[in-house]
N, C-alpha and C positions, 0 to 999 in steps of 0.2 A: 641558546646556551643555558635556558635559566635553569633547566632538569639538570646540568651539570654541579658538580662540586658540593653536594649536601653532606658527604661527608668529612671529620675532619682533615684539617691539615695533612696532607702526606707526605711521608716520608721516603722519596723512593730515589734512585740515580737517573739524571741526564745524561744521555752520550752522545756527541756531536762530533765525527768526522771533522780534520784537521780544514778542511772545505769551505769550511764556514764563516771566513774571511770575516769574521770582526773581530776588534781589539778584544785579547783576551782578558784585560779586567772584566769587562765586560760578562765573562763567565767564570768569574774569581768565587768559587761555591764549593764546600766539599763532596756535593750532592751532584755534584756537573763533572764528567771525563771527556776526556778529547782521544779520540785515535787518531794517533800521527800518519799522515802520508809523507811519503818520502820525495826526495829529491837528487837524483847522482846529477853531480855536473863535472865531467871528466873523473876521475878516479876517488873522487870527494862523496861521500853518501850526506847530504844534511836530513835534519828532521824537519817537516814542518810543525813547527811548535808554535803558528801563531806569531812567526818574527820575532820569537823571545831572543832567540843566541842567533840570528844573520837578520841586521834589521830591511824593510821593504828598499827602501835606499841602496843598501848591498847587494841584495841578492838581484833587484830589476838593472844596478851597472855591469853585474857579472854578464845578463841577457847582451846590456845595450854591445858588451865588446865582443859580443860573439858567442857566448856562452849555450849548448842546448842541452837544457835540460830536460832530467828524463825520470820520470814520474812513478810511484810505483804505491800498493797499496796499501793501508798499517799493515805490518807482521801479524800471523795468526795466531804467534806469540802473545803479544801487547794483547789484541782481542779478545784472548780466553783468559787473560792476568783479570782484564779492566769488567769480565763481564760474570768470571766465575765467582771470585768473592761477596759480592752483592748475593747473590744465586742462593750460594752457600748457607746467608744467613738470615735465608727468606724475604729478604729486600728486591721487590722488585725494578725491570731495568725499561727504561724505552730511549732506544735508538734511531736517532735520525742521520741517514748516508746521502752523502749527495747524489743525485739523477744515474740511474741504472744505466740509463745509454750516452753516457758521459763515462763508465766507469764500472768496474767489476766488482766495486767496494760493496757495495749492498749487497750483489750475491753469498758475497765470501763469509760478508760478518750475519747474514738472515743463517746460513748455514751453518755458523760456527755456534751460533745463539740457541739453536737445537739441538744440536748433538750436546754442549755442556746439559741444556737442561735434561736433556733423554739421560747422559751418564750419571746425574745425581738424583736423577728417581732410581737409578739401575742400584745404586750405592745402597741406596736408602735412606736418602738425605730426606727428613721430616721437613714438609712445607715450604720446599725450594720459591724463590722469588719468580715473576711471571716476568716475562721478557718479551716484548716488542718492537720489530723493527723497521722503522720506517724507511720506502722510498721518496724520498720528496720531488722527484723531477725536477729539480731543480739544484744549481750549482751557485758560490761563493756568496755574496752578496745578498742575493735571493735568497738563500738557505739561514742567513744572520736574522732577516725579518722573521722566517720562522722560529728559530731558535730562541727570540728575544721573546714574543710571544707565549711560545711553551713553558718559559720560564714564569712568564708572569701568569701565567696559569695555573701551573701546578702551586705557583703562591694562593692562588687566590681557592687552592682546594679541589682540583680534580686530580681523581684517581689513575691510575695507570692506563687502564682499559678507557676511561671515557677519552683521556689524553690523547691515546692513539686514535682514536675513533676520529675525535677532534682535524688531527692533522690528515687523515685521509683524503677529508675534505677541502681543509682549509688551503693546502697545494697550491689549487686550482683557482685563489683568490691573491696569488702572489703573482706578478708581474714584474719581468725584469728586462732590459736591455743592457746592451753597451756597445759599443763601436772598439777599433784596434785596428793598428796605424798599418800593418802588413797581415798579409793570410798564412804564411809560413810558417807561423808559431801554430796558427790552428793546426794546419795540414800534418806539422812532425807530431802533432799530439794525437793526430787522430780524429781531432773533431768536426773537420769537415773534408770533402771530396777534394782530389786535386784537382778534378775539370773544377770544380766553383774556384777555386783559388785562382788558375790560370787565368780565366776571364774574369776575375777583380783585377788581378795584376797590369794584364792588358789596359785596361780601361784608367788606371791610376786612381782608382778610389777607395776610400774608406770604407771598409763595411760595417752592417748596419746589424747585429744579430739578437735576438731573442728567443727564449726557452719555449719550446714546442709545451702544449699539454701531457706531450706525453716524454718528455726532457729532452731529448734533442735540440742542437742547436741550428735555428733556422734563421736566415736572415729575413729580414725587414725592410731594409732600405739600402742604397748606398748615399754615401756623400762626397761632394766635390770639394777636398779641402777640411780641417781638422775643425775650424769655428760653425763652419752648416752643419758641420755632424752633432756636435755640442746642441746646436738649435734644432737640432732634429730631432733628439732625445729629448728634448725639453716640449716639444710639439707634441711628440709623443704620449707621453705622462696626461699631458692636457687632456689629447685626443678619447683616451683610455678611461680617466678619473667618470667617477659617474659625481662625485660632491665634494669637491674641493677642500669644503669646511667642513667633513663626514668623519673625523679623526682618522686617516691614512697614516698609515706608519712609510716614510722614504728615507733609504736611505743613498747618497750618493758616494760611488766607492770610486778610488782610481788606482790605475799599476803606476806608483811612482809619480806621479803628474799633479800634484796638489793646486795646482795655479788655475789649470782647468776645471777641477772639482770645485 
């Protein structure tokens, strides 16, 4: 990293997909934007804003009494608002979308991130900003240790281009798991097969799943019972760490379950 960052300070915009499941102070910057993903639950559309206006409390009771919700990507709208104006005024932009095979959001905003920039060479916009956008293969939680990262990097002085460069690699240096008490949330989402569902179900276990290389969600393990799985994850992290005392960034997230966290 030490060829990185020789020039000054930059001044350029963060975008982080609503995905990225850490406390939004946490990204309290005028230089950092969020695209919102959506949420309908029954005729209700929410935003996800990060649990600002429906706290994690709420929205995971809605789930526990039955509630499915149903997922959708920011508006193409919000996308060309959050990505044109930077653009505009030769500020450039680098964007981080959560896991392409979790989600269409990367396609749609790598897509939309071209066409603005093609229509304001078309315009004649002198010195449009450069804009890059990242797949991270990876989702919530996972995506926050990047994000936390990028921030304290572009502190510490890399450029846009070396920024992205940066994250191409560094992906594949993020590890994440979690376990989830049923498969049917996976299955109406989409994120896993219905035969793996059926035979977790059968078997009455918890499953065990982690972020493919290539962002997919693959399981790992199963467990017997909600505390082995806790211990399983903790096994895990162990099993994985090459230096315990190597400054590791962990972070441990939960849906609603603080007691367990």
């Amino acid at each position: 990293m030490a060829e990185f960052g020789k020039n000054k300070k930059p001044d350029y915009l963060l975008v982080f997909d609503s995905c990225v499941d850490i406390p939004r102070e946490l990204l309290d910057d005028e230089n950092i934007a969020i695209l919102n993903c959506r949420c309908n639950i029954g005729d209700t559309e929410y935003l996800d804003d990060l649990y600002q206006s429906v706290s994690a409390g709420e929205f995971f009771k809605m789930m526990r009494d039955g509630a499915l919700p149903q997922t959708s990507q920011p508006s193409i709208a919000q996308i060309r608002e959050v990505f044109e104006k930077p653009l505009r005024r030769g500020q450039s932009v680098v964007c981080f979308c959560f896991s392409s095979k979790l989600s269409g959001t990367y396609e749609t905003t790598a897509h939309i991130a071209e066409q603005i920039r093609e229509e304001l060479i078309a315009e004649g916009v002198q010195n449009p900003g450069e804009i890059y956008v990242i797949d991270t293969a990876l989702a919530s939680i996972a995506v926050g240790i990047v994000a936390l990262e990028a921030i304290r990097l572009r502190t510490a002085g890399l450029t846009p281009s070396e920024l992205a460069s940066w994250a191409q690699e560094a992906k594949y240096f993020v590890n994440g798991c979690f376990m989830v008490d049923r498969f049917d949330w996976l299955v109406a989402g989409g994120r896993i097969p219905q035969v793996v569902a059926s035979f977790g179900s059968m078997l009455d276990v918890k499953p065990m799943l982690k972020f493919s290389l290539e962002g997919a969600l693959v399981p790992f393990s199963v467990a017997h019972g909600r505390k082995k799985g806790i211990k399983q994850m903790a096994e895990y992290y162990l099993k994985h760490v090459e230096d315990i005392n190597d400054g590791h960034v962990i972070i441990i997230g939960n849906a609603d379950c603080q007691k367990d966290a």
